[in-house]
N, C-alpha and C positions, 0 to 999 in steps of 0.2 A: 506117281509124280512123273511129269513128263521130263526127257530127256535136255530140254531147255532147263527147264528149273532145275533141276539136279545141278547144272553146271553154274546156274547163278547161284543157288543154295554155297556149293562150294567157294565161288568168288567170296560171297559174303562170308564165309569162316575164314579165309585167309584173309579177309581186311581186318577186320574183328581181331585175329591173331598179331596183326601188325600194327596198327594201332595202340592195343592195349599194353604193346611191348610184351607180349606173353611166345613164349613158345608150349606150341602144341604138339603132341607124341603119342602114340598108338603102339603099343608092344606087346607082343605073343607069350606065348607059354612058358619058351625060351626063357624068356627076358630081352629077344630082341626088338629093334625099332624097328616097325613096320611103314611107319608114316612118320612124319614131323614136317611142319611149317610154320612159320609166324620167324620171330627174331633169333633166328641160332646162331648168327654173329656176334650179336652181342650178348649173348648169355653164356654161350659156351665155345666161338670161338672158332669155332666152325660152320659151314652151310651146311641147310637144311639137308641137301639130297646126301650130303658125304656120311650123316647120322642114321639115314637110314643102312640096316644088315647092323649096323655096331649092337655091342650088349648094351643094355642102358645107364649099368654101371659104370663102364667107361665114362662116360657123358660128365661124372665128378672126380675130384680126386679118390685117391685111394682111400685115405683115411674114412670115407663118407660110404663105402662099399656095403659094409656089413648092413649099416641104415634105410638104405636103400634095397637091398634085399628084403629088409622086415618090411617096410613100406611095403613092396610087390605082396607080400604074403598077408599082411591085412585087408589090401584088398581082394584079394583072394576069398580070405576069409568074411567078404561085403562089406568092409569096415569104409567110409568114407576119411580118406587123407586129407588135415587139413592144414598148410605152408608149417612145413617142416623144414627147418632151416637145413640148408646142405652147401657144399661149395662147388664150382668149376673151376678148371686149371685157368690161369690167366694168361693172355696175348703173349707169345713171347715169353715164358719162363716169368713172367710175370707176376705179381701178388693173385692169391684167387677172390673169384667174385662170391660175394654169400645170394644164394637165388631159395626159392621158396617153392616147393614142391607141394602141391594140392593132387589128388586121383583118384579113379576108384574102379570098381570092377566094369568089365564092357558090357552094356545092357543086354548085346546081340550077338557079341565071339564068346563062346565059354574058351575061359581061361586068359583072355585079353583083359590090356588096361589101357584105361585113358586119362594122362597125365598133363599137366601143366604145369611149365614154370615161371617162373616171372621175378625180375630183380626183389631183390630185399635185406636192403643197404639197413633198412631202418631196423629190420631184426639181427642185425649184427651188431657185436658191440665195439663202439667207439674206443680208440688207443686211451684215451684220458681216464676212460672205466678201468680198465689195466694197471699191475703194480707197474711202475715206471721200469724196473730190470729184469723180473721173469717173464714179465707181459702173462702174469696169470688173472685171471677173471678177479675184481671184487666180489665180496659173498653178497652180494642183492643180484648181480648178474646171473652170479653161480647160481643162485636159488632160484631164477628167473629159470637158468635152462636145467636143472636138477628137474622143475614142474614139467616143463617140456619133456624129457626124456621120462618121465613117467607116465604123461599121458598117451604116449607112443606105446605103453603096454608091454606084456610077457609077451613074445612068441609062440603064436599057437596056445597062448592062455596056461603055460605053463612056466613057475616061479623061478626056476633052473636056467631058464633060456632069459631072465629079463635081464637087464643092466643091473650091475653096482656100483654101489656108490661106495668107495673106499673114503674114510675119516682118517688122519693122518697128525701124529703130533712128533715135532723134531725138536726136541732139548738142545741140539748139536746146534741151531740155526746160532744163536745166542754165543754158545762157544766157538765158534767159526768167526763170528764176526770180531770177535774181543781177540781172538786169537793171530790172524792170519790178516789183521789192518785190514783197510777201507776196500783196497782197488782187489785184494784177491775176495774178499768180503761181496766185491758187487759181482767179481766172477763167479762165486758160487752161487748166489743168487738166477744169476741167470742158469748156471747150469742144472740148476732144481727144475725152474722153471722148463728146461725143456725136457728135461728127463719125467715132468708128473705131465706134459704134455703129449709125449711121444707116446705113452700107455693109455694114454685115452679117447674116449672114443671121439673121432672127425678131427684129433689131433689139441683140440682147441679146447676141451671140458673136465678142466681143471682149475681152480681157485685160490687164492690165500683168503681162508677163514676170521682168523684170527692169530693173536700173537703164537708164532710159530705153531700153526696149526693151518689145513691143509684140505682139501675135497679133491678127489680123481674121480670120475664118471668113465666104465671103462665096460669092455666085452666082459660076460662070464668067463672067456675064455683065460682071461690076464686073474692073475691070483694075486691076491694080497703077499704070498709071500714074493713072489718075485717083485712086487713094489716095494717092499719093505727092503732087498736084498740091491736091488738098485738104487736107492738112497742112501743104506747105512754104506756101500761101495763109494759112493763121492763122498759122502761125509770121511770117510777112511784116507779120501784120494787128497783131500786139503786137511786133514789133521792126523795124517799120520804116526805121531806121538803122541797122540793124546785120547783117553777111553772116553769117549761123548757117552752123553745117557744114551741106549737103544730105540731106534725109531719106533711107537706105540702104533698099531694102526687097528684099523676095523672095518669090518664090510657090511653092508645089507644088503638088502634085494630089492630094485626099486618096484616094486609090482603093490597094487591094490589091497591082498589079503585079505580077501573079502569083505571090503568095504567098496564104496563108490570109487570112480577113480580120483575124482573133488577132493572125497577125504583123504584118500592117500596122500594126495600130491601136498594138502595141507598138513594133515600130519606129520609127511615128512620135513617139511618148510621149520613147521612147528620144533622138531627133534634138530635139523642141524644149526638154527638159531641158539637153542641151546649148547647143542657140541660147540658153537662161534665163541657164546661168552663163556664157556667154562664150566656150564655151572655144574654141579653135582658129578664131576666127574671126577674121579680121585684117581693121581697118576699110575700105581698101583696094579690098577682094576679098571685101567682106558677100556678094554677093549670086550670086557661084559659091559659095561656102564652102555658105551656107546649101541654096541650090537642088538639089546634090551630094551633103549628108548623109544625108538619107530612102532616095537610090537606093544611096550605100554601106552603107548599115545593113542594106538588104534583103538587098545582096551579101553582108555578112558572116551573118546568119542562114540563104543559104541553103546557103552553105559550111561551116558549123558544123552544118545538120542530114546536110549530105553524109556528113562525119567520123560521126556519129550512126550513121544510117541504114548505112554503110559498114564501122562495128566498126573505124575508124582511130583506135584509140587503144590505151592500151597501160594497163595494171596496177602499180604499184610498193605495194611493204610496207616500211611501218618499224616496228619494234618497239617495244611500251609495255612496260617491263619495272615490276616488283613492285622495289619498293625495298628491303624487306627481307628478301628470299630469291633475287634477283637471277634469278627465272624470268619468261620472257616469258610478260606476262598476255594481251595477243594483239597484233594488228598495226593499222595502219590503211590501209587500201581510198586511194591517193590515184593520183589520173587524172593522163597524162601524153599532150597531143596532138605530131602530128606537126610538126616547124620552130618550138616555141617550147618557151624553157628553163623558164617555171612556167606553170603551169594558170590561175593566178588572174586573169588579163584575161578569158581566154576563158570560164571559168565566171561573173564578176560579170556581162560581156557577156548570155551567155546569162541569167540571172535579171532584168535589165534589160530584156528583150527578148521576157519568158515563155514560154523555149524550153528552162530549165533543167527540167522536169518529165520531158521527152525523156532529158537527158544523164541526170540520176540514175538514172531507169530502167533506161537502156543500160548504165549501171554496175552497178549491180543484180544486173543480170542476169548481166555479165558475172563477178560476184564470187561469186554462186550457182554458175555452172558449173565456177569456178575450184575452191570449195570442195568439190565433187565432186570433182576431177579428182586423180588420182594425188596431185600433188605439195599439195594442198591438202587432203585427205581423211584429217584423223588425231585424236582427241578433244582433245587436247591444243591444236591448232591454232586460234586464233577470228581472228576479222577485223570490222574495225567499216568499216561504209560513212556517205560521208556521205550525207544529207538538207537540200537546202536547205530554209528557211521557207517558201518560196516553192512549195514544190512541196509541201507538207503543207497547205498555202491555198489551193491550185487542187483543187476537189472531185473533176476526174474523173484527175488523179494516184496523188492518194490512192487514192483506189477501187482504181486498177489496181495499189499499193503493196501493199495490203493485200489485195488477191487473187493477187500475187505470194509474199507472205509466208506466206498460207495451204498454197500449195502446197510449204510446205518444213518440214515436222513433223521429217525429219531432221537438221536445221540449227538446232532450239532449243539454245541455253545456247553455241554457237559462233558466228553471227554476233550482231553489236549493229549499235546505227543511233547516228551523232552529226547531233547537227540544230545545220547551220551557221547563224552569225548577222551572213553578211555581206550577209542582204536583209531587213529586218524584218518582225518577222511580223505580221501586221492581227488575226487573228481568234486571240486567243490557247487561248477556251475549246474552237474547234474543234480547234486544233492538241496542245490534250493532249488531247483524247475519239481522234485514233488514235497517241499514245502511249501510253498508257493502255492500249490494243487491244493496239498491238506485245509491250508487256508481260507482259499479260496471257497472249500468246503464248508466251513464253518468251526474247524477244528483249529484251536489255539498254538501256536508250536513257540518250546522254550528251549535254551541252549545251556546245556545243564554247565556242574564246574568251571564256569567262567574266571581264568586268570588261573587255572591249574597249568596250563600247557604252555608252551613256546607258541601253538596256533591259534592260542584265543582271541585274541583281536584280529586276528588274521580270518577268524571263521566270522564272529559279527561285519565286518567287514566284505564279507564274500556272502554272508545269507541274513534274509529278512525273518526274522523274527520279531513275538510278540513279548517275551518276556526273557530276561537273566535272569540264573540261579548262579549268584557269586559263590564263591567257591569257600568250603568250610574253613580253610587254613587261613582267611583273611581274617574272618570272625571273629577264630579261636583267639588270633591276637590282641584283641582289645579287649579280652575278654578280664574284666576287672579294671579298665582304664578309662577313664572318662574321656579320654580325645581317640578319634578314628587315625590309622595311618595314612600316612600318605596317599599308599596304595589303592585302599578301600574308597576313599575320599574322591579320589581321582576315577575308581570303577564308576561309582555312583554317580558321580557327576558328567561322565561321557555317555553312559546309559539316560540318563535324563534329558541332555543335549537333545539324542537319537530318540528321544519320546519312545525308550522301548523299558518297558517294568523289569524292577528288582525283585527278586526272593532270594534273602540270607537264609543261608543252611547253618546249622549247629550251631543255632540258636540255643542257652542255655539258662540265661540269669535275664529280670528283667532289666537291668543296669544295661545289659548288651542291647534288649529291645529298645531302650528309649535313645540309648546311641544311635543305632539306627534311623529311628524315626527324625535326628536332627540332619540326617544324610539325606533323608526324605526318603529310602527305602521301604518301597510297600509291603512286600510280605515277609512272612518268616516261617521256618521251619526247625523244627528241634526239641532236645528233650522239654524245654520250659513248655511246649505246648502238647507233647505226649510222645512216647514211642510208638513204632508202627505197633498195628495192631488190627486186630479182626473184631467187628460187631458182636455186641452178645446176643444169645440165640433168643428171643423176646418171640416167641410164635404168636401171639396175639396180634402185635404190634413191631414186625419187625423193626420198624424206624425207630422205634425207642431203643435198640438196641444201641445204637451211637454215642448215646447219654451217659457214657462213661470214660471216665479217664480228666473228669476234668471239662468235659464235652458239654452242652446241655442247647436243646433245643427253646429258640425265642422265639416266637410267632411267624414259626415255618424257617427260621433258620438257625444253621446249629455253630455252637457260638463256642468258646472259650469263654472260662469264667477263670477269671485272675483271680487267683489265690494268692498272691506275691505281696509282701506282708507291708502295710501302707507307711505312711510316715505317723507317725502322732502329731495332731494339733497340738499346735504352741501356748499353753495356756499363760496368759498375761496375771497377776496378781490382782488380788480385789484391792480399789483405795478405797477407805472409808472417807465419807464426808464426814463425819462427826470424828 
């Protein structure tokens, strides 16, 4: 490259740098800056040329030091940095700015890095997120940067060297406030608050959990007991006469354990949701209960991708039958693992834990083959799989969803997809652009439990669908009553408006059916028309396998036969004429 270009080449990285409001950085083995250009006024407060020779630690507060170290050492280690929240001092003794640190090792200095930062107002969290007097993080925040700080990694890949996360519970909060009135009540408040601050790491990665209960994020360096010993000391310092319970605390390690870093960081999500509401943790035994959870959680994820990975599971079909012609309109796809009687621990589990993308797939796939197969392979035959939320909100599921589905042009107008809503769904606009898709495919999509959740009409409303599944606890209630509720009445009738189909679930009595049918609700499901269930093995004639339960095939279509016991004609008396 000629000596001309070189220096336009440069112009154009420092427009680029200025523009994009980014400051750009080049630092040695040291850790010093060698170079930097673009915005260093407004990121850190200083001009570009007075940063270079500085360490580049300086560059943040102190609290951000140790962070920033690991950063350099990941890449080091090749790891590509991606906006790691950090701070710089502010103008004038001023508040600091949150900036976002991306880098990675220099492709042509051994032992250089090439950094970038750039504001990042929006990965800081808002005062309103904050309790109003400790200004400690809420726990959706907290878990927001718990992920973060876990996927920043061990050090050097060793457990010792990574973050912990200390779990905290103070009996004393309670007694302090009862004790000591309002105004020294909101002192001690703040005084927690900067004491579970001051120990952790970047100053700022601490939270209130729950009712009196507490998360610190801190160096390996800081021990649980010196947290423990600095609270029950303020607790001492405003209730001096009086014995409070002993602060309960507990540590983990925020590191992978050899699992993905995804699952860790879910896992861990998973475990201090639970430390949040309480649950199973007896005060007692805080701090086995606590310390235990993270490593059973990983246990149970990695025995649930076993099952996965292994095809240990098993297929059952129950029947949606058509109300008004009593022919099944198809089945539905429901998972059955091995040593437990229902699914649904194990699958909430997995979507708790972002491993249900895995299990749907495996189902999937496995309902694809089935649908091929002898006993599955007939036009008449459809089958709906579920789809959680959650796995229609994870992009690279999707993807693999809809490159699954692409490959089954044979299987339009026979399978459909119900998108379950036992994980909520975050990004609704995404979540109809690939229904929308599936559709547009040839594939039916239905919006299961409809009127289960606070977001139900919020979700018909945000996505197009072809069918509701009202939700079983509408049913159950009318079930032995001749008039519909309100509620039921009112589903039906707004579904109908939006010309989009009804399927009642737990379906049981024909009394319930024919209520139904006066709602004009077209399908049903439930035990009146069979429990799930598997084909019998008929090797002749697989299809005759179906023909049970109640089931029975009518010239190519397979039908319900009402057994539901009729009324008896009304016999009138003979008159004689004579």
């Amino acid at each position: 490259m000629a000596a001309g270009d070189i220096a336009t080449s440069r112009e154009v990285y420092v427009a680029f740098a200025f523009a994009a409001a980014d400051l750009l950085i080049e630092v040695d083995t040291e850790g010093a800056i060698v170079f930097a250009v673009g915005a260093a006024m407004a990121l850190t407060s200083k001009p570009a040329r007075v940063l270079t020779g500085l360490h580049v630690a300086s560059v943040f507060i102190p609290q951000d030091a140790e962070r920033v170290d690991r950063a350099l050492s990941r890449m080091d280690e090749g790891e590509r940095v991606r906006l790691l929240l950090l701070h710089t001092p502010g103008l004038h003794d001023g508040p600091a700015r949150p900036v976002a640190l991306a880098g990675y090792r220099h492709p042509d200095k051994p032992g250089h890095r090439l950094l970038a930062l750039t504001h990042a107002a929006a990965l800081d969290v808002p005062a309103e997120n904050r309790t109003p007097i400790g200004q400690l993080l809420n726990r959706e925040d907290f878990s927001v940067l718990a992920r973060r700080m876990m996927d920043e990694g061990a050090l050097g890949g060793e457990s010792e060297q990574s973050y912990q996360l200390t779990m905290l519970e103070l009996p004393a909060v309670e007694q302090v406030r009862a004790a000591a009135g309002p105004v020294k009540a909101d002192e001690f408040m703040a005084e927690l608050g900067d004491r579970l601050k001051a120990v952790s790491m970047g100053g700022d990665a601490a939270g209130e959990l729950g009712e009196n209960r507490y998360g610190v994020i801190h160096s390996p360096n800081v021990t649980t007991t010196a947290i423990e010993g600095a609270l029950n000391e303020l607790v001492k310092a405003f209730l001096p006469d009086v014995q409070p319970g002993p602060v309960k605390a507990a540590t983990i390690a925020l590191d992978a354990g050899g699992i993905s870093p995804e699952e860790a960081t879910n896992a861990l999500l998973y475990s201090l949701n639970r430390f949040s509401r309480g649950e199973d943790v007896r005060i007692n035994n805080l701090a086995k209960e606590v310390s235990t959870r993270l490593s059973d959680t990983v246990g149970q994820i990695r025995d649930i991708k076993d099952v996965i990975d292994q095809g240990r599971f098993e297929l059952v079909f129950q029947p949606i039958v058509d109300l008004w012609n009593d022919a099944v309109h198809h089945f539905e796809c429901l998972v059955r693992f091995p040593g437990t009687n229902s699914p649904f621990e194990t699958v909430t589990f997995a979507e708790n834990v972002g491993i249900v993308g895995n299990l749907d797939m495996a189902i999937l796939n496995r309902a694809i083959n089935f649908m091929r197969s002898p006993a599955g392979n007939n036009p008449s035959l459809r089958f709906a799989v579920n789809l959680s939320g959650r796995s229609l909100s994870h992009a690279p599921t999707a993807r693999k969803l809809l490159s699954m589905v692409a490959g089954c042009p044979d299987l339009r107008g026979r399978m459909l997809f119900e998108l379950t809503e036992s994980a909520e769904v975050d990004d609704l606009p995404s979540v109809n652009a690939i229904l929308q898709s599936l559709r547009k495919s040839g594939f039916a999509v239905c919006l299961d439990d409809f009127g289960a959740g606070s977001a139900a009409f919020h979700y018909l409303r945000a996505l197009e669908v072809d069918h509701v599944k009202i939700d079983g606890a509408y049913i159950r209630e009318v079930s032995g009553s001749a008039e519909p509720t309100p509620y039921l009445r009112a589903i039906a009738q707004l579904c109908a408006d939006l010309k989009v189909g009804t399927i009642a679930e737990f379906v049981e009595t024909a009394e319930t059916a024919n209520l139904l049918k006066l709602l004009k609700v077209r399908l049903a499901q439930g035990y009146l028309y069979g429990k799930p269930m598997q084909p019998a093995n008929v090797e002749a004639d697989p299809l005759r396998g179906w023909a049970i339960n109640g089931l029975y095939w009518n010239n190519g279509i397979l039908a319900y036969r009402n057994k539901a016991p009729q009324p008896k004609p009304i016999r009138f008396p003979t008159i004689s004429n004579g």
